[in-house]
C-alpha positions in Angstrom: 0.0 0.0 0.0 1.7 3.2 -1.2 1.4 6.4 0.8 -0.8 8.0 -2.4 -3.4 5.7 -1.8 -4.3 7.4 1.4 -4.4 11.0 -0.1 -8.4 10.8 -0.7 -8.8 10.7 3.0 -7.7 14.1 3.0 -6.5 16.0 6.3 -7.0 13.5 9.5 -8.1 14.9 13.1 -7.9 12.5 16.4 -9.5 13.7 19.4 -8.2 11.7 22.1 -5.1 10.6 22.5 -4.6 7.8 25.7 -3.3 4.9 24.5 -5.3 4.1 21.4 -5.6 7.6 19.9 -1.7 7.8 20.2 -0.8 4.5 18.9 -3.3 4.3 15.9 -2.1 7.9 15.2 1.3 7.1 14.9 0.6 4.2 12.7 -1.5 6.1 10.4 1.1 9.0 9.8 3.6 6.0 9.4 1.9 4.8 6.8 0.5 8.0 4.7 -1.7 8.9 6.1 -2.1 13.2 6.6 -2.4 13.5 10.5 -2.5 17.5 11.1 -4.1 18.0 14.5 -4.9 16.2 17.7 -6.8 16.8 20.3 -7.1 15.7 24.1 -8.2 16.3 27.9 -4.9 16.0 28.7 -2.7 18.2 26.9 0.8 16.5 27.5 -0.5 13.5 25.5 -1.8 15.2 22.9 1.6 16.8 22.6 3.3 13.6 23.2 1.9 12.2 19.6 1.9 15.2 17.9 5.5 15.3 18.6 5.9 11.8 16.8 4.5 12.8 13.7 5.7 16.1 11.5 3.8 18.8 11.1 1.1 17.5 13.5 -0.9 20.4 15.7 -2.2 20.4 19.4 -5.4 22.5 19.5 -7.3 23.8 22.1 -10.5 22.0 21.1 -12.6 19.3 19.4 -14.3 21.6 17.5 -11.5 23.4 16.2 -10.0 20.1 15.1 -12.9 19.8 13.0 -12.5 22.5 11.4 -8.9 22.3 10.4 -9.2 18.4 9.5 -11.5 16.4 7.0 -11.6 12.7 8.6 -11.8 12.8 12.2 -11.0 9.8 14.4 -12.8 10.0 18.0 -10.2 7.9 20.2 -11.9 8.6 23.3 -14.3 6.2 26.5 -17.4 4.7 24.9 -19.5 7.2 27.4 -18.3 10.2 25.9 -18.8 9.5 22.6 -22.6 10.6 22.4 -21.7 14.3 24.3 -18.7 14.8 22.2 -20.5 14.5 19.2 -23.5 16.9 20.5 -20.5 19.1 21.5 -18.7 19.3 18.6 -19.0 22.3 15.7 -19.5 20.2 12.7 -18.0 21.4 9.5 -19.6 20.7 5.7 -17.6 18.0 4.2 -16.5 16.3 7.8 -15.9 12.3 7.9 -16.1 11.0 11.6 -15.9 7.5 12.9 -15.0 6.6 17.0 -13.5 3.6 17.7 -15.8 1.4 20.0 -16.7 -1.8 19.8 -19.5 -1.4 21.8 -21.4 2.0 20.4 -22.2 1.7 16.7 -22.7 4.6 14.5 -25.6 5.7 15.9 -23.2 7.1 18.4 -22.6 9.7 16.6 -26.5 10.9 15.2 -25.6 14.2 16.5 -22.7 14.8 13.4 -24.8 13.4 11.3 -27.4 15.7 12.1 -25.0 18.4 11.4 -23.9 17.3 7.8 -21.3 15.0 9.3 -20.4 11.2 7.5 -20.5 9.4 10.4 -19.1 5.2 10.9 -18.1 3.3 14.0 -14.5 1.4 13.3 -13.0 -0.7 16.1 -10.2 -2.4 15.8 -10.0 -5.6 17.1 -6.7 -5.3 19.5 -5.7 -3.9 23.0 -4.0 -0.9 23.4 -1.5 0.4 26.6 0.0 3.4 27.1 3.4 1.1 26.6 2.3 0.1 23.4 1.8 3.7 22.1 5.7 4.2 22.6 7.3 1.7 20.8 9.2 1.9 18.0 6.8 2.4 15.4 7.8 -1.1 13.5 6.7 -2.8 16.6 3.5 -0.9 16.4 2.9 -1.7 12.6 4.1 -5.1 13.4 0.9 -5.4 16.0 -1.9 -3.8 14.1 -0.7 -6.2 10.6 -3.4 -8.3 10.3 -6.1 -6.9 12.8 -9.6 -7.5 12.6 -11.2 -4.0 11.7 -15.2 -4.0 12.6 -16.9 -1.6 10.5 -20.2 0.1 10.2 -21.5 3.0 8.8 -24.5 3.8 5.9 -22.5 6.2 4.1 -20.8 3.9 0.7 -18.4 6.6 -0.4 -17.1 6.6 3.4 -16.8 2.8 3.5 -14.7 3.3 0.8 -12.3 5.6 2.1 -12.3 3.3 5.8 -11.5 0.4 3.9 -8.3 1.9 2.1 -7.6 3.2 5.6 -7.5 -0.8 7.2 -5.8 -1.9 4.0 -3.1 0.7 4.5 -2.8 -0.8 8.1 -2.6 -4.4 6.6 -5.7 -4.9 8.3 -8.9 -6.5 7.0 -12.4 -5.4 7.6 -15.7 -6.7 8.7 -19.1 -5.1 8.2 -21.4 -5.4 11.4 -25.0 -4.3 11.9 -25.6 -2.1 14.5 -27.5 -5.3 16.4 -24.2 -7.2 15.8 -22.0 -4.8 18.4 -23.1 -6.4 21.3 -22.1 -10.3 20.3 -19.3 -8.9 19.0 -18.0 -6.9 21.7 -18.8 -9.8 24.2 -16.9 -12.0 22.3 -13.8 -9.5 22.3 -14.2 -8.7 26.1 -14.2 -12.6 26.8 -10.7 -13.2 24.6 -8.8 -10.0 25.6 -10.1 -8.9 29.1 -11.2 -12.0 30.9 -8.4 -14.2 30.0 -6.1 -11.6 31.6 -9.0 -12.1 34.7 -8.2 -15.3 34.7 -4.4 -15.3 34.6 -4.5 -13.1 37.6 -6.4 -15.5 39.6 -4.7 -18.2 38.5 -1.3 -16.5 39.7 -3.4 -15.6 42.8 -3.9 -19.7 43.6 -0.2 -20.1 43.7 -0.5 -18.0 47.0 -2.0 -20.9 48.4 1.3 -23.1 48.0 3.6 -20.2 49.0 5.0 -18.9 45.8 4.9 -15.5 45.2 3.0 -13.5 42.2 6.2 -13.1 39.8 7.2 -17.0 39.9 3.4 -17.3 38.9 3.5 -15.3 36.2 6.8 -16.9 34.7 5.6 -20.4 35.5 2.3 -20.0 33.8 3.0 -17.9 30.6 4.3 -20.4 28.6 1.2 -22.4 29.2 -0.9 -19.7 28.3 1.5 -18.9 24.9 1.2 -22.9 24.5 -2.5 -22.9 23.9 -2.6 -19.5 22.0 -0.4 -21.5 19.7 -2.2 -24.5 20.1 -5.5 -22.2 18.8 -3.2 -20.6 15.7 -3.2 -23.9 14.0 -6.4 -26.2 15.2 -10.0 -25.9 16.0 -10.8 -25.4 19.5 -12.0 -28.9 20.0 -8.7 -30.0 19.0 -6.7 -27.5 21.5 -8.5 -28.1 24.0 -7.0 -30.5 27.0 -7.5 -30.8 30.6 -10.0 -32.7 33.1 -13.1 -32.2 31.4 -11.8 -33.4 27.6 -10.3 -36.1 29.4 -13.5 -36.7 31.5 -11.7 -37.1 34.9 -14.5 -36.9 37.2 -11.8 -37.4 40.2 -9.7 -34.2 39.2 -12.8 -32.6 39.0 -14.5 -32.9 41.4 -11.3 -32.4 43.4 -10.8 -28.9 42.4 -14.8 -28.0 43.2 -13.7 -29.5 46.6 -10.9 -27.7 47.0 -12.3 -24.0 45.6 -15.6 -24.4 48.2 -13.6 -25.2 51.3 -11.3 -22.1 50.7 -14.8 -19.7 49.7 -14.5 -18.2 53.2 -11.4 -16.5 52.0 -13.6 -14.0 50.7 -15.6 -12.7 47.8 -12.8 -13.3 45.2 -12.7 -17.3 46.1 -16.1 -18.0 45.7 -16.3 -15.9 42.2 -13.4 -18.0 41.5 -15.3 -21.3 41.9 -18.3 -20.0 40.1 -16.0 -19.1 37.1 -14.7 -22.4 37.0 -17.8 -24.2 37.1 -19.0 -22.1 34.3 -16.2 -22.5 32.3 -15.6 -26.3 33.0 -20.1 -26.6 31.6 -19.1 -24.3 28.2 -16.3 -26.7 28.0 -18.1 -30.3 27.9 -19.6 -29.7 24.3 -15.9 -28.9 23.2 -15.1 -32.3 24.7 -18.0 -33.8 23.2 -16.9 -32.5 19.8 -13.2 -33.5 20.0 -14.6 -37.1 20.5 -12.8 -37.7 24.1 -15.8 -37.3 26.1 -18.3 -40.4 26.3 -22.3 -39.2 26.3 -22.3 -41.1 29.8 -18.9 -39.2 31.2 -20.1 -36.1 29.9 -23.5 -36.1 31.7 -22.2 -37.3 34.8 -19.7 -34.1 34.7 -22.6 -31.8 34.1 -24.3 -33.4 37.1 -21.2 -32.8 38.9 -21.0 -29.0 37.9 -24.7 -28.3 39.1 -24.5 -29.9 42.1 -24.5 -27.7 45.0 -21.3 -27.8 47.1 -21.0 -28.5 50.7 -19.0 -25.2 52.2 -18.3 -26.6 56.0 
C-alpha cells in the first residue's frame, strides 16, 4: 500500500489521545496517512503524539480540530462518545468515525445531524500506554493483520475506511448495528477475561507459597502454548484438561478444593463460580473433540450443578 493511496482521506483529526488515539495515530502517519491536529483532555498526550509525527498540531478544542481536518477519528471512552458529538462544531464535508466496539454509528446521530459522515470502526486489539511508545515497526508489526469492525451507511465513506484498514494491513468486517453487542462480548471474553483469569490463577499459587512473579513466569508459557495451540487447530482440538479427558476425580477435586477455601472472601467464591461455568461451556468442546463419552459427559454436568457442601 503506497502512501498515495491514502491522499483521498484528506487531512486526518484524532480527538483523544490515551493509548489508542496515540498509537493508531502514529501508525496512520507511518503509513501516509495526513495526521494534522490532535486533540485531548490532557494536553501532555496530545503533545506527546503530535511530537511523533511532523507537522502535526495540538489545538485547544474538538471543534477546532474539526474544522482544520477532514476525517476525524474520535479515540476517546465509549460514554463520551454521544456528548462529544452533540458538543462538537460540525463542518460541511466532515468524515467522523469513533473507535468502539460497543457504540455503533448511531453514536454519533448528533454529526450526522450536522452534515457530518459518520461510521463506528473498532479495531480488534488492546492498546496500553506502553504500546503507544514503541518503536513504530513494533507498532505496525501489531496492528498487521487486525480484525477491523466496520459500520456506517455512508458507501463513499466505506470506501475511504476500507483503504484506511488496508493501508494498516488490516482486513475489515461489516457489522449491523444489532451485531455490536455479540461482537464486543466475544472481544471482552478473549482480551479482558483471559487476563482475569491469569490473575487468579497467579493468585492460587499463594496458596502453596509462591509468590505472584514465579506465577506469572511459571504460567506464561502455558498460556503462549494454547494460544499456539488455537493458531493452528480448531478449538475442539486444543482443548486438553479434566473435562476433555473426562476425569471426574480431578474434577470434582478442584470444586472440593475451591468451596472449602470460599471463606477466604468474595474473590474465592467468584473463583469457583467461574470455574464451574467455564468447565459446563467446555463439555460440548469435549464432546466435539470425541474424548468425552455421552455417559462421562453427563455425569460431569451433574457434577458442575450440584450444590457444594462449604463446611
Amino acid at each position: 500500500m503506497n502512501e498515495s493511496s491514502l491522499e483521498a482521506l484528506g487531512a486526518i483529526g484524532i480527538v483523544g489521545c490515551g493509548a489508542a488515539g496515540r498509537t493508531l495515530g502514529r501508525a496512520i502517519a507511518a503509513v501516509g496517512g495526513n495526521v494534522v491536529a490532535v486533540a485531548s483532555r490532557t494536553r501532555e498526550h496530545a503533545e506527546a503524539l503530535a511530537g511523533h509525527i511532523p507537522g502535526c498540531r495540538v489545538l485547544a478544542t474538538p471543534s477546532d480540530l474539526a474544522a482544520a481536518s477532514d476525517l476525524i477519528i474520535l479515540a476517546v471512552p465509549d460514554d463520551a462518545i454521544v456528548m462529544l458529538a452533540q458538543d462538537i462544531r460540525w463542518q460541511p464535508g466532515n468524515r467522523v468515525f469513533h473507535l468502539s466496539g460497543a457504540s455503533g454509528a448511531r453514536a454519533l446521530t448528533a454529526a450526522g445531524e450536522q452534515g457530518a459522515a459518520i461510521a463506528a470502526l473498532h479495531p480488534l486489539m488492546t492498546f496500553t500506554v506502553a504500546q503507544a511508545e514503541m518503536p513504530i515497526e513494533a507498532i505496525l508489526a501489531r496492528l498487521r493483520g487486525c480484525v477491523w469492525a466496520m459500520e456506517t451507511s455512508n458507501d463513499t465513506f466505506r470506501a475511504s475506511l476500507l483503504t484506511l484498514v488496508s493501508a494498516l494491513g488490516g482486513r475489515a468486517i461489516h457489522l449491523d448495528e444489532n451485531d455490536r453487542v455479540p461482537y464486543h462480548i466475544s472481544a471482552v471474553l478473549v482480551a479482558n477475561y483471559v487476563v482475569t483469569l491469569m490473575a487468579a490463577a497467579a493468585t492460587l499459587w499463594e496458596s502453596f507459597g509462591a509468590d505472584a512473579s514465579l506465577a506469572r513466569e511459571a504460567l506464561l508459557p502455558l498460556l503462549r502454548a494454547s494460544v499456539e495451540n488455537l493458531a493452528t487447530m480448531e478449538s475442539t482440538a486444543a482443548l486438553t484438561g479434566p473435562v476433555a479427558r473426562g476425569d471426574l476425580g480431578t474434577l470434582s477435586a478442584h470444586l472440593d478444593w475451591l468451596t472449602a477455601h470460599t471463606h477466604a472472601g468474595e474473590e474465592m467464591e467468584a473463583l469457583r463460580d467461574a470455574y464451574m461455568a467455564l468447565a459446563r461451556l467446555a463439555v460440548p468442546l469435549a464432546e466435539a473433540k470425541g474424548t468425552l463419552s455421552p455417559d462421562r459427559a453427563e455425569s460431569i454436568r451433574g457434577l458442575l450443578e450440584e450444590p457444594r457442601n462449604e463446611e
